[in-house]
PABADREN-770444 format. One record per residue (C-alpha): residue number from 1; x, y, z; residue in three letters; chain. Coordinates in steps of 0.25 Angstrom, whole numbers, always signed. Layout:
BEGIN
resi  xx  yy  zz  resn  chain
NUM  X  Y  Z  ala  A .
...
***
This chain:
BEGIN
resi  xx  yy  zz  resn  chain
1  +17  +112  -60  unk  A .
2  +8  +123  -67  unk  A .
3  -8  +123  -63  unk  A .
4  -11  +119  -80  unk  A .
5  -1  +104  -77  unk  A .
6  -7  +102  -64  unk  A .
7  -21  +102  -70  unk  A .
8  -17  +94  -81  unk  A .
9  -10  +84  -73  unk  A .
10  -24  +84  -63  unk  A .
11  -30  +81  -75  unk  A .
12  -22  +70  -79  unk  A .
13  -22  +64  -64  unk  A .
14  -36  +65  -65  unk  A .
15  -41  +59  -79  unk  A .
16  -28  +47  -74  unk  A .
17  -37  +45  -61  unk  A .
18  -51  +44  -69  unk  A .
19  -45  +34  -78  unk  A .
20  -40  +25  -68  unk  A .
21  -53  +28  -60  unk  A .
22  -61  +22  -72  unk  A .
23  -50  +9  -73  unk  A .
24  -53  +6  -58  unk  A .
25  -69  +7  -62  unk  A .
26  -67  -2  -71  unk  A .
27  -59  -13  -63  unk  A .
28  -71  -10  -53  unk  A .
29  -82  -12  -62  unk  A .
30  -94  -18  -57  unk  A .
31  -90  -14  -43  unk  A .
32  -95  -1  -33  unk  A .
33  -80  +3  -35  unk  A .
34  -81  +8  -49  unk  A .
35  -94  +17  -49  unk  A .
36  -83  +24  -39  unk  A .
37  -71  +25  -48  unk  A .
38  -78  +28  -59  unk  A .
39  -85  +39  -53  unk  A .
40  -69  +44  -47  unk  A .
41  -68  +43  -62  unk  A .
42  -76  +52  -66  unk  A .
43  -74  +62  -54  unk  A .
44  -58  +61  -59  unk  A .
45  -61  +66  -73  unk  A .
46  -69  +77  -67  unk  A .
47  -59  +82  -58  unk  A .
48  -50  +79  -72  unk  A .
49  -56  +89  -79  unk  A .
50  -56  +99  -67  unk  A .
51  -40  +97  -70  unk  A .
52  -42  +98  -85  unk  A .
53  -51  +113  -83  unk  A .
54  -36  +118  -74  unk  A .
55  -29  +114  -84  unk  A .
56  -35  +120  -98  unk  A .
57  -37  +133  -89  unk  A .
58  -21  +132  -87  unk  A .
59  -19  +131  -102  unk  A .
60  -15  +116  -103  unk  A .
61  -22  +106  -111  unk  A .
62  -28  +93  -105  unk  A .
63  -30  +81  -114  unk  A .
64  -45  +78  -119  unk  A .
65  -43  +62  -114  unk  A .
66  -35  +57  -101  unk  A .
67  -25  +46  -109  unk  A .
68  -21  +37  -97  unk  A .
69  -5  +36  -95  unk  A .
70  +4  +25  -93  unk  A .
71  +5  +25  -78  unk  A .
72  -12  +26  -77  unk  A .
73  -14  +15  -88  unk  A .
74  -3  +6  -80  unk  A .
75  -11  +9  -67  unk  A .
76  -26  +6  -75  unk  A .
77  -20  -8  -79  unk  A .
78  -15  -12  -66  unk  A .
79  -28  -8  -60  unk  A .
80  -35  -18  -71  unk  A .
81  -25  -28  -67  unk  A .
82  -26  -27  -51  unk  A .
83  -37  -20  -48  unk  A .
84  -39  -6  -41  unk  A .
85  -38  -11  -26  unk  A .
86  -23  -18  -29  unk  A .
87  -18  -4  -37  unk  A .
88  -27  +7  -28  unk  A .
89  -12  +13  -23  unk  A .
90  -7  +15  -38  unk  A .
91  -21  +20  -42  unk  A .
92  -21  +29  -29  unk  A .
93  -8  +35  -34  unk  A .
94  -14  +38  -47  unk  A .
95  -26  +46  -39  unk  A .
96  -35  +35  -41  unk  A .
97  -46  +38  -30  unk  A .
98  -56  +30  -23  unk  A .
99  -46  +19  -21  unk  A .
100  -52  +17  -4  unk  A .
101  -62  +10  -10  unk  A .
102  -51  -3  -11  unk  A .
103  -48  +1  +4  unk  A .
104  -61  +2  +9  unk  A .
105  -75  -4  +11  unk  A .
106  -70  -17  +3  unk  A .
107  -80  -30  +1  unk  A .
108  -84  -37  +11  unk  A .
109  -82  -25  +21  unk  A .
110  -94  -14  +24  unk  A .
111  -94  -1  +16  unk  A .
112  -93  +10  +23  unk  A .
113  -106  +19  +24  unk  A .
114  -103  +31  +32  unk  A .
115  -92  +40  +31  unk  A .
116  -89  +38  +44  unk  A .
117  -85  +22  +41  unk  A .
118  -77  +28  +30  unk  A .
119  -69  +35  +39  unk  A .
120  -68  +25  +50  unk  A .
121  -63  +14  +39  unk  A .
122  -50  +25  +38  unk  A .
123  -46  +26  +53  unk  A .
124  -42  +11  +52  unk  A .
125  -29  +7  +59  unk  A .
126  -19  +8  +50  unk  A .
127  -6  +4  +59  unk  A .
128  -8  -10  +56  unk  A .
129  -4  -9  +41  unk  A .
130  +11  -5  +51  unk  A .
131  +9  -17  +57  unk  A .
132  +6  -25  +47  unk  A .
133  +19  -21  +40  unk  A .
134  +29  -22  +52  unk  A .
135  +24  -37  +53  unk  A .
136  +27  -41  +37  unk  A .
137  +40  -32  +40  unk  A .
138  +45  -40  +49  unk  A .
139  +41  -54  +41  unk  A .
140  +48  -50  +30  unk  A .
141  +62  -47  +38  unk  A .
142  +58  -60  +44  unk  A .
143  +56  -69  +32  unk  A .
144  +68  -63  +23  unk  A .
145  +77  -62  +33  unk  A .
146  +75  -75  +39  unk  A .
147  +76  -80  +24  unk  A .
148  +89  -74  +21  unk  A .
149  +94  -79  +34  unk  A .
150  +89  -94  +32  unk  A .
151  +97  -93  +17  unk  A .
152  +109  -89  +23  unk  A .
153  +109  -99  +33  unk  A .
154  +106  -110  +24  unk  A .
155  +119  -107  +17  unk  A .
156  +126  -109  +28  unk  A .
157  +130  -95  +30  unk  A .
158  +137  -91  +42  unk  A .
159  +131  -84  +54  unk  A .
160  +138  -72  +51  unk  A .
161  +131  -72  +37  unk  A .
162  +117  -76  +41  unk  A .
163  +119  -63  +50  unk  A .
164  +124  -55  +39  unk  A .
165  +113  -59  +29  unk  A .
166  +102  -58  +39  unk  A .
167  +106  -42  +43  unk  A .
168  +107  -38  +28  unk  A .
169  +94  -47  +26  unk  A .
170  +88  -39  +38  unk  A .
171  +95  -25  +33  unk  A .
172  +91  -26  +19  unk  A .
173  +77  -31  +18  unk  A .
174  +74  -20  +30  unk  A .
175  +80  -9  +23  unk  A .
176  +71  -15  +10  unk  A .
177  +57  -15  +17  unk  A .
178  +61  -2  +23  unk  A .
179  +65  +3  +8  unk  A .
180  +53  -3  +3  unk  A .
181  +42  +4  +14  unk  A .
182  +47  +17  +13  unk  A .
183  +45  +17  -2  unk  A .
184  +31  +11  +0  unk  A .
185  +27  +21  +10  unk  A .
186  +35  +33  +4  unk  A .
187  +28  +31  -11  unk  A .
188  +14  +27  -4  unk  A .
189  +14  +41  +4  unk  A .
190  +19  +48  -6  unk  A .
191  +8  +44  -16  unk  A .
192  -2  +47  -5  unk  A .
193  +2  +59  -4  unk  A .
194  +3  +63  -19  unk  A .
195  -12  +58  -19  unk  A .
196  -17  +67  -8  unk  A .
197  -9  +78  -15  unk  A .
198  -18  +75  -27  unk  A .
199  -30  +75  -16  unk  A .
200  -29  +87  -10  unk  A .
201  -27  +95  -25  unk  A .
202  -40  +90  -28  unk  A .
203  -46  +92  -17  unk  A .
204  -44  +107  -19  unk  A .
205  -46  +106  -33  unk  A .
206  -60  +99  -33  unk  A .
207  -62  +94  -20  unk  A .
208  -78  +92  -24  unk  A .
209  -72  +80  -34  unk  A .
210  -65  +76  -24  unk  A .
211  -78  +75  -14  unk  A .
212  -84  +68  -26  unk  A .
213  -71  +58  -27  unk  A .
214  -73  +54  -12  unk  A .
215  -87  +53  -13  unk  A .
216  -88  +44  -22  unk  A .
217  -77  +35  -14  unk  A .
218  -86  +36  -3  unk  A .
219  -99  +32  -10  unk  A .
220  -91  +19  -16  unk  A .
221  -87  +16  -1  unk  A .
222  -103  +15  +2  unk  A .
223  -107  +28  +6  unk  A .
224  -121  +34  +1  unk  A .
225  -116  +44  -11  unk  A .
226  -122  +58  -3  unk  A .
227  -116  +53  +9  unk  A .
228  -104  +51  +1  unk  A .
229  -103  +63  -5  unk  A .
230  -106  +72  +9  unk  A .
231  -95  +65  +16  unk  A .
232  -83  +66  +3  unk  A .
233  -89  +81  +3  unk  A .
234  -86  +81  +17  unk  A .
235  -72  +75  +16  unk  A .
236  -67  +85  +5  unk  A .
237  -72  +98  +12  unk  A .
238  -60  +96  +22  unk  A .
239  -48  +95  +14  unk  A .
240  -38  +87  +26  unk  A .
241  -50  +76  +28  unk  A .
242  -50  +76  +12  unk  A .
243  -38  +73  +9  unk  A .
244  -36  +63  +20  unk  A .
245  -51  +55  +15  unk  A .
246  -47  +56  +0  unk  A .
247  -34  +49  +2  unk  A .
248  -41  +37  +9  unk  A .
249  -54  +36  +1  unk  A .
250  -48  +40  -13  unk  A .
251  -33  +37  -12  unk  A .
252  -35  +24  -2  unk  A .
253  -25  +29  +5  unk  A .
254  -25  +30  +20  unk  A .
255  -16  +43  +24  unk  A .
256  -15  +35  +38  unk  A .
257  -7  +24  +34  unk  A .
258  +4  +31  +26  unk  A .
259  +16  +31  +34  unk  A .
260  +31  +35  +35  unk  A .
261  +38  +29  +24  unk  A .
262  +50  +29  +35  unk  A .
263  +44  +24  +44  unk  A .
264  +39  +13  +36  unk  A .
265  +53  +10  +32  unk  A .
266  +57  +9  +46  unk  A .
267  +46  +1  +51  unk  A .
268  +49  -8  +38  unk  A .
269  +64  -9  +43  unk  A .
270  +61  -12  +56  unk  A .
271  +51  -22  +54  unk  A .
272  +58  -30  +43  unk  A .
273  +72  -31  +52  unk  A .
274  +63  -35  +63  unk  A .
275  +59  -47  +56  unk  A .
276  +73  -49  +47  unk  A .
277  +79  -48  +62  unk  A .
278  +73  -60  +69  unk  A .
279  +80  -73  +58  unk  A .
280  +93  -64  +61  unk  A .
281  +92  -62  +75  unk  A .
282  +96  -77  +78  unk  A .
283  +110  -76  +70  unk  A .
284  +115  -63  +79  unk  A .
285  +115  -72  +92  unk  A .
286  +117  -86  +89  unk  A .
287  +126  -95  +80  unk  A .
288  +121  -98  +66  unk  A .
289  +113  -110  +69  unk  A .
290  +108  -108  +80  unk  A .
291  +103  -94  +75  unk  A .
292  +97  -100  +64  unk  A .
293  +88  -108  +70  unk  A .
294  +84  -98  +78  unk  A .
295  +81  -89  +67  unk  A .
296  +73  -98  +62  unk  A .
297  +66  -101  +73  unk  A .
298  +64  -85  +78  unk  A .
299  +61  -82  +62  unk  A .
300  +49  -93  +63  unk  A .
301  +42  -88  +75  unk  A .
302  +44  -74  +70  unk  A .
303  +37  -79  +57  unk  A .
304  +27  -84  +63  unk  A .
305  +23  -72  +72  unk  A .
306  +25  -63  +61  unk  A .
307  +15  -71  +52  unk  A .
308  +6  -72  +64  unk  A .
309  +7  -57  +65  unk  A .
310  +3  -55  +52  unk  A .
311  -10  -63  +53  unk  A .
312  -14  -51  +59  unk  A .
313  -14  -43  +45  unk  A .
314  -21  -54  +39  unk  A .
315  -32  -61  +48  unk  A .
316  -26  -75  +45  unk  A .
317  -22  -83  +60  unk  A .
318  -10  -78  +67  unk  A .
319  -5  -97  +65  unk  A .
320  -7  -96  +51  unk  A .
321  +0  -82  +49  unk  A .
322  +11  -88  +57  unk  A .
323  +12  -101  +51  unk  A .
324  +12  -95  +37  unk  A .
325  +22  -85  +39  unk  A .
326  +32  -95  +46  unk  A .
327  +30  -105  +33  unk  A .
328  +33  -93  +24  unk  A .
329  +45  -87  +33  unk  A .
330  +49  -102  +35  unk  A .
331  +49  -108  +21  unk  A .
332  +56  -93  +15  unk  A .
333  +67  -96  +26  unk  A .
334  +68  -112  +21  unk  A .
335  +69  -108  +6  unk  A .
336  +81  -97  +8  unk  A .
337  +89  -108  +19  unk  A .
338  +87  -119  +8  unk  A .
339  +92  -109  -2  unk  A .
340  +105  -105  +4  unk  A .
341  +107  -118  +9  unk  A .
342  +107  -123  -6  unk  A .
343  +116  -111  -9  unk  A .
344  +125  -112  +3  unk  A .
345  +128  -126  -2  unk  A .
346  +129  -122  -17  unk  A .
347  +139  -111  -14  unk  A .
348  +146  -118  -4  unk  A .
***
């Protein structure tokens, strides 16, 4: 790419940023949140015209007004519609900055007011978001797999069948999830790191409005604004330490918790045969009625310990998770029996 299209493409990224900055300002009117967006809006249009000076010294013209595009527009409306917390990943990937303020220091917790809280916030444990996705892996291997058996069954399907049905149930919705998480944590990497690309450009290009970006984030997070402004100064003078703060406090992304998208795949394979395996289990040892009820009696408990186990993600009691996950699991394996029992007999 010649230096003239890369500066005319900077300022495109730029003047596209500023105008979805002023969109989120406006959803946030009234609120602390758009004296920063409007301020990251203005920051954008300077750095804008940074671009614009590049490229009329390379000899390419840049147009006197920003006209939005399609893809921007379609984003501005869906941020109207939902608001800027449910669509911070798209606008991220549009290099939409200051999106930690969603993440971070929310209502009803306390701000913080020293940069050191601020950097505390970011050493959370993050392993329990791997947790907390081996555990609903394993519900839904559970659940559809226990469904699919239970409607077999109730056609009156021989053994050899329910067996059959049950290993393509347990082979297809593994390699599914599997699928599925590696696309997830493959497209959500690689926009992270076409986003710290874009940082570290401009942090050689301008890093002083770059110090002026983060300080602003900071100062809407509840720091005084000189102290603010000494610790994003601070920040952007050492370019790893940069890079790593501007991808949590202006992307909302946390470097940490991007992991292997094979891994994830596996661990998504694994966990949601774990859970398909139990319902099946009985069939591989014991004749057909026998094995039923006692996959219907092993995929109960596991029901309930795995709804218990998820209590643990949302503070409700470990009984009630239980019980609510069984009457789901339960009344899912119900509804699919009495279907293929009703077209058992119709095709008989």
């Amino acid at each position: 790419m010649s230096g003239a299209q890369a500066a005319r493409d900077g300022w495109t990224d730029e003047m596209r940023s500023a105008y979805l900055y002023r969109v989120v300002a406006e959803v946030e009117a009234g609120t602390a949140r758009e004296k920063l967006f409007r301020g990251l809006a203005a920051e954008a249009e300077e750095q804008g015209e940074i671009w614009a000076q590049a490229a009329r010294r390379a000899g390419a013209p840049v147009p006197t007004r920003y006209v939005p595009d399609a893809r921007a527009r379609v984003v501005a409306a869906l941020v109207r519609r939902h608001g800027p917390r449910a669509m911070r990943m798209v606008l991220a990937a549009m290099k939409v900055r200051g999106l930690s303020v969603y993440t971070h220091a929310q209502p009803g917790h306390p701000r913080p007011t020293t940069i050191a809280d601020m950097q505390a916030r970011h050493r959370s444990v993050a392993g329990g978001g791997n947790l907390r996705a081996a555990v609903f892996g394993v519900n839904d291997g559970l659940v559809s797999n226990c469904s699919l058996i239970l409607g077999v069954a109730g056609a009156a399907a021989s053994g050899s069948v329910i067996v059959l049905s049950g290993v393509a149930g347990l082979l297809a919705g593994a390699f599914s999830m599997a699928a599925g998480e590696w696309v997830s944590v493959r497209s959500q990497r690689e926009m992270f790191e076409h986003q710290i690309g874009l940082e570290r450009k401009e942090l050689a290009e301008y890093p002083a409005e770059e110090a002026q970006e983060l300080a602003l984030i900071y100062e809407a997070r509840g720091l005084p604004a000189d102290e603010a402004a000494a610790a994003a100064t601070s920040t952007v003078a050492d370019p790893v330490k940069a890079l790593d703060t501007l991808a949590r406090e202006e992307l909302g992304l946390n470097p940490d918790e991007l992991g292997s998208p094979g891994s994830a795949a596996i661990s998504s394979f694994l966990s949601f045969a774990l859970g398909a395996l139990v319902p099946l289990a009985p069939f591989l040892f014991l004749r057909a009625q026998a094995a039923l009820a006692a996959s219907v009696g092993i995929t109960a408990v596991a029901l309930f310990a795995v709804g218990a186990a998820i209590s643990l993600f949302t503070g409700r009691s470990a009984l009630s998770g239980g019980l609510r996950m069984l009457a789901i699991g339960g009344g899912a394996g119900a509804i699919t029996y009495a279907i293929g029992k009703l077209l058992g007999v119709g095709l008989g």
